[in-house]
N, C-alpha and C positions, 0 to 999 in steps of 0.2 A: 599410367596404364590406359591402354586404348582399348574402348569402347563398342562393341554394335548394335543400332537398336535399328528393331526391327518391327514394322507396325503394319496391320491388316485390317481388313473389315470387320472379319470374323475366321474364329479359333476356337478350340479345345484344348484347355490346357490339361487337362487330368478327368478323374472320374466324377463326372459332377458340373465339372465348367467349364460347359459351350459359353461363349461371352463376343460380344461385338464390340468392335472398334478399339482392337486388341494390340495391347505393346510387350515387346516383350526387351530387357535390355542385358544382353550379356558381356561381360568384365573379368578377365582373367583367368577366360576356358569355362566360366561358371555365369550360370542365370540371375544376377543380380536382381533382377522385378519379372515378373510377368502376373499380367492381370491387365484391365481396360484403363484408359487413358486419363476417365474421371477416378478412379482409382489412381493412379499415380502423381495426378494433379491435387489430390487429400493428401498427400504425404510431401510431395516437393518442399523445399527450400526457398526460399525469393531468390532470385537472381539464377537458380536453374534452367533447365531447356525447355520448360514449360511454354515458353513460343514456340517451339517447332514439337517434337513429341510428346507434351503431356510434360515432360519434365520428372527430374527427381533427386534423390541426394546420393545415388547409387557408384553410377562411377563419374570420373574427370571431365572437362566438357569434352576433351579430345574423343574423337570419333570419327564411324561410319552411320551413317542412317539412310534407311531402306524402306520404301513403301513400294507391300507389296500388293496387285489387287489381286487377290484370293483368300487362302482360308489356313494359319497358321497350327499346327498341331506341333507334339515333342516328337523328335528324329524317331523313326521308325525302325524297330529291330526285327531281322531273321533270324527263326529259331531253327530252321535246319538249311544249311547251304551247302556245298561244297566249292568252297571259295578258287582252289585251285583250279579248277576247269569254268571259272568267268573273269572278267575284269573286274579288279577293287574300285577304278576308278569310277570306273560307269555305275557301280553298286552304289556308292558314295552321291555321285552326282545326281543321282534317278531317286533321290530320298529316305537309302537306308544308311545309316548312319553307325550299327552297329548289329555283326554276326555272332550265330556261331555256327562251326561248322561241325558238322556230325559226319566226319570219316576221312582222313587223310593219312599218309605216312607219316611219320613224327619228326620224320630229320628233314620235311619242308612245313609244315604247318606249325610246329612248338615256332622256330623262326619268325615264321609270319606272323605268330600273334602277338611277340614282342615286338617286333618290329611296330605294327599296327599301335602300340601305346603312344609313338610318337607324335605329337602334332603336325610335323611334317609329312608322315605318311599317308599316301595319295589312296586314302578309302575307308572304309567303315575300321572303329575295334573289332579286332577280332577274337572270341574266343574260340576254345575247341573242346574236344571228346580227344583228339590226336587219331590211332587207328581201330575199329569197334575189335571189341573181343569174342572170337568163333573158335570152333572146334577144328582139328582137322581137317580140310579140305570142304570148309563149311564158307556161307556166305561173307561176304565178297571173295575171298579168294578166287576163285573161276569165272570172275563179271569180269565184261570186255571194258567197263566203265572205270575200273577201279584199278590205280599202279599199283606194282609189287608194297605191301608194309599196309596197304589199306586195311586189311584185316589182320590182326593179332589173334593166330591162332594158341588156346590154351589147353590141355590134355586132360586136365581133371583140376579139383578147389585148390589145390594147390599151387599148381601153377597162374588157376585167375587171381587167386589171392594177392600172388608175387605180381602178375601185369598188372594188377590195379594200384598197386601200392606203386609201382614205378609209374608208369601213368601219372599221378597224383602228382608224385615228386618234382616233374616235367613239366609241371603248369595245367592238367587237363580240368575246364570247368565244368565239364561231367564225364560219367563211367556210359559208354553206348555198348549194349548187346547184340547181337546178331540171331535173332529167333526167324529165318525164314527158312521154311521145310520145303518150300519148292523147289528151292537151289541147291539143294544139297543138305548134309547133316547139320544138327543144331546141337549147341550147348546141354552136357549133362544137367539134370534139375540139379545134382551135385555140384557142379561148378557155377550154374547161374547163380544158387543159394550165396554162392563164398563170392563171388565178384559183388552182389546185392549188401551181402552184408560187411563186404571190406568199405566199399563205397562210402555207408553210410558211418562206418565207423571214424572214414575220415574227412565225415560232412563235405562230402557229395551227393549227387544224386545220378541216377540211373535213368537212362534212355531206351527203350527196346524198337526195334527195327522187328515187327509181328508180320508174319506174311504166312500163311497157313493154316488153315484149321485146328485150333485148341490150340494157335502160339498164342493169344493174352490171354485167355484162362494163366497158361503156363508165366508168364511175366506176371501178372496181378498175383499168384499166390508164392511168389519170390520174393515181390516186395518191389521191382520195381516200382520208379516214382512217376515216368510219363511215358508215352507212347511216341514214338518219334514218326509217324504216319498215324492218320484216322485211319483205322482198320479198313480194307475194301475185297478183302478174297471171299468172304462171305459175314452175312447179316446175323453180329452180335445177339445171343438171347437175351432177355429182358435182364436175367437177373445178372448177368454177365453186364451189361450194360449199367445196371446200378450198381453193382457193384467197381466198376471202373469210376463212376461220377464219384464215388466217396473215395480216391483214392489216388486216385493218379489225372495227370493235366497230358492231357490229348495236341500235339503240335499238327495243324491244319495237313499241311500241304495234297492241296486235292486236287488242282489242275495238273497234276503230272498224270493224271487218270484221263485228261480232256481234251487240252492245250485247245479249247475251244471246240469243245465235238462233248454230241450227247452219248457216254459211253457207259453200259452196263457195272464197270468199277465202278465211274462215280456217281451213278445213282448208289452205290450199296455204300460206299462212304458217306455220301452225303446222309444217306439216311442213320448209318449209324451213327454218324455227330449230332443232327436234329434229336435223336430218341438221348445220347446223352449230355447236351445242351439242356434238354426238357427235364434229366433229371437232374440237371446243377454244377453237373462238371464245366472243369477251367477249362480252355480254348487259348491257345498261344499261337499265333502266324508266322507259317513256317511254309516257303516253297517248294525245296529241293533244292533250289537254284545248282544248276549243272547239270540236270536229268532233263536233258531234251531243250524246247526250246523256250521255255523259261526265261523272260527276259529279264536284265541286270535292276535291281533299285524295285520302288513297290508294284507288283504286279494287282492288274485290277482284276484279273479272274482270278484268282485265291480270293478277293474283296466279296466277289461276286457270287462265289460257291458259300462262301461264310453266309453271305444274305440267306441265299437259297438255304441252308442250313439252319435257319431261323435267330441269328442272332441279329439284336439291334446294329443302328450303326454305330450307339457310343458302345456296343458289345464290339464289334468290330476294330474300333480305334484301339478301345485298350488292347485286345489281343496284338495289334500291333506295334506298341510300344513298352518300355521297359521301366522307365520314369517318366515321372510328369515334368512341366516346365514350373519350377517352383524355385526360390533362393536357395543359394549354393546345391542346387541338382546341375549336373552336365550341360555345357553350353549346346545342345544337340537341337535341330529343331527344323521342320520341315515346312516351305509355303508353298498351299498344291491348288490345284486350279478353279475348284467350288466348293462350296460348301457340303460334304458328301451327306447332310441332311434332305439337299434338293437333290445333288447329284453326285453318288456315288464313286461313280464313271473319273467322276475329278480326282481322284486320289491318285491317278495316274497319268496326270499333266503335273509334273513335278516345277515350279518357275522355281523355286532356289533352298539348297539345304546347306546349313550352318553345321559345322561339326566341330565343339571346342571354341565357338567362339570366332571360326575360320570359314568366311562366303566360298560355296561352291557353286557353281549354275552348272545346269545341264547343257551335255552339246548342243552347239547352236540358237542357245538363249543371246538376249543384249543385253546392254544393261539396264534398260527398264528405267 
């Protein structure tokens, strides 16, 4: 069984440990060590590879070994993208390693995220939502961004009852709602209730798409479980605000409000992440990727609005990953250009991400 190890200055392996002169070695799609060198050299065997990386008992000598000069962390996940409108590959190559998409037709996206199981396939896992569930001639339906099946329009709890439970059937790893009042009608409280509570019946979780005045009020007392935008059409009240921190996980995506411009949304976003950041709510990193120009793999202004939003930078990391790099966790793992304790800015000079086990370099890298 072939081997790759993979060793850096310095890394983040999980919540808790930043660590220097960082080895990580994965074996059969999986993390067989990761921890520092003097670490691996405590546990080695004699006659290991303790000459060249630290060494250990983990896999075979056979291998690849990689040093890289930067700053190792676990593959990075997007929690809102929409995969069909970017490249898998450049997503994969640029540091993310593993999606989900919140809004597609089902007879291209269920495909694509089996497909994406494979090792051989050229970009992150994918999972999905499949197409969010709206009302009648309710959001997306009428967006220039969205193909025909994007939205699942449903009439009353009955009929969401029946798309969620097919939904489910079909592989979807979560239920997405469509609550935006500005584009059109939204979901009866009667059919959000029955999609909310089919969801959860068949251990899922629910995503809302809030874009409106009184749409998360209306999501929070349904029972959604996240919000798939930091809210930006207007500034959450306090108790509307702690109440979301007890209760639902907030996915970023804030530079679709910017793409680098100081813009009245995202001042109102940012500020309502900071107020419920300050009151303890989860943060998950999430771009949009496909809504404008968003580019493929980790984007550093989502990085940079998170700052600005007051979360640390291991606040930060974690929100962008999904496991740590620990034994038998996913061989997924990202080496990015500093250490974003000094410089943030690095998390988006991607030099090489491992997915399964399998070296990807980004266009135009060498081999180092």
């Amino acid at each position: 069984m072939s081997a790759l190890w993979v060793r850096a200055p310095a890394g983040w392996l999980g919540p808790g440990r930043f660590a220097e002169d960082v080895v990580v070695v994965v074996a059969g799609g999986r993390v067989a060590f990761a921890g520092t060198r003097r670490e691996l050299a405590a546990v080695a065997s004699p006659g290991d590879r303790a000459e060249t990386l630290g060494g250990g008992p983990f896999p075979p000598p056979a291998g690849e070994e990689l040093d890289v000069d930067g700053f190792l962390l676990p593959g990075v996940a997007d929690r809102h993208v929409h995969i069909g409108l970017s490249d898998p590959g450049a997503v994969l190559a640029c540091g993310v390693t593993a999606v989900r998409d919140l809004g597609w037709p089902a007879e291209a996206i269920f495909p694509l995220a089996e497909a994406s199981e494979s090792p051989a396939f050229d970009g992150p896992l994918v999972r999905c939502a499949g197409p969010m569930l709206t009302c009648p001639g309710g959001y997306p339906t009428r967006s220039a961004w969205a193909p025909p099946g994007t939205g699942l329009e449903v009439r009353g709890p009955e009929d969401a009852e029946a798309a969620v439970r097919d939904l489910a059937a079909r592989g979807a790893c979560v239920v997405k709602v469509a609550l935006n009042a500005e584009a059109g009608p939204t979901l009866s409280d009667r059919a959000l209730l029955a999609a909310c509570a089919t969801a959860h019946e068949l251990g899922l979780r629910v995503t809302a798409h809030c874009q409106g005045p009184g749409q998360v009020e209306r999501a929070l007392g349904a029972g959604v479980d996240e919000l798939a935008h930091c809210p930006w059409t207007e500034g959450l009240p306090e108790d509307v605000v702690g109440a979301a921190a007890r209760r639902v996980r907030v996915v970023s995506t804030l530079d679709i409000h910017s793409y680098g411009a100081d813009t009245p949304e995202l001042r109102t976003a940012t500020d309502n992440l900071r107020r419920f950041v300050e009151a303890g709510g989860r943060v998950a990193y999430g771009t949009d990727l496909g809504n404008g120009p968003i580019p493929p793999g980790i984007h550093p202004g989502e990085v940079r609005h998170l700052l600005a939003a007051g979360l640390s930078v291991e606040g930060v990391l974690a929100a962008m990953v999904a496991r740590p790099l620990a034994p038998g966790e996913p061989g997924d793992l990202v080496a990015v250009g500093a250490d974003p304790r000094e410089n943030p800015a690095g998390l988006g000079r991607v030099l090489v991400t491992v997915r399964g086990g399998r070296l990807v370099r980004p266009p135009g890298a060498g081999r180092g």
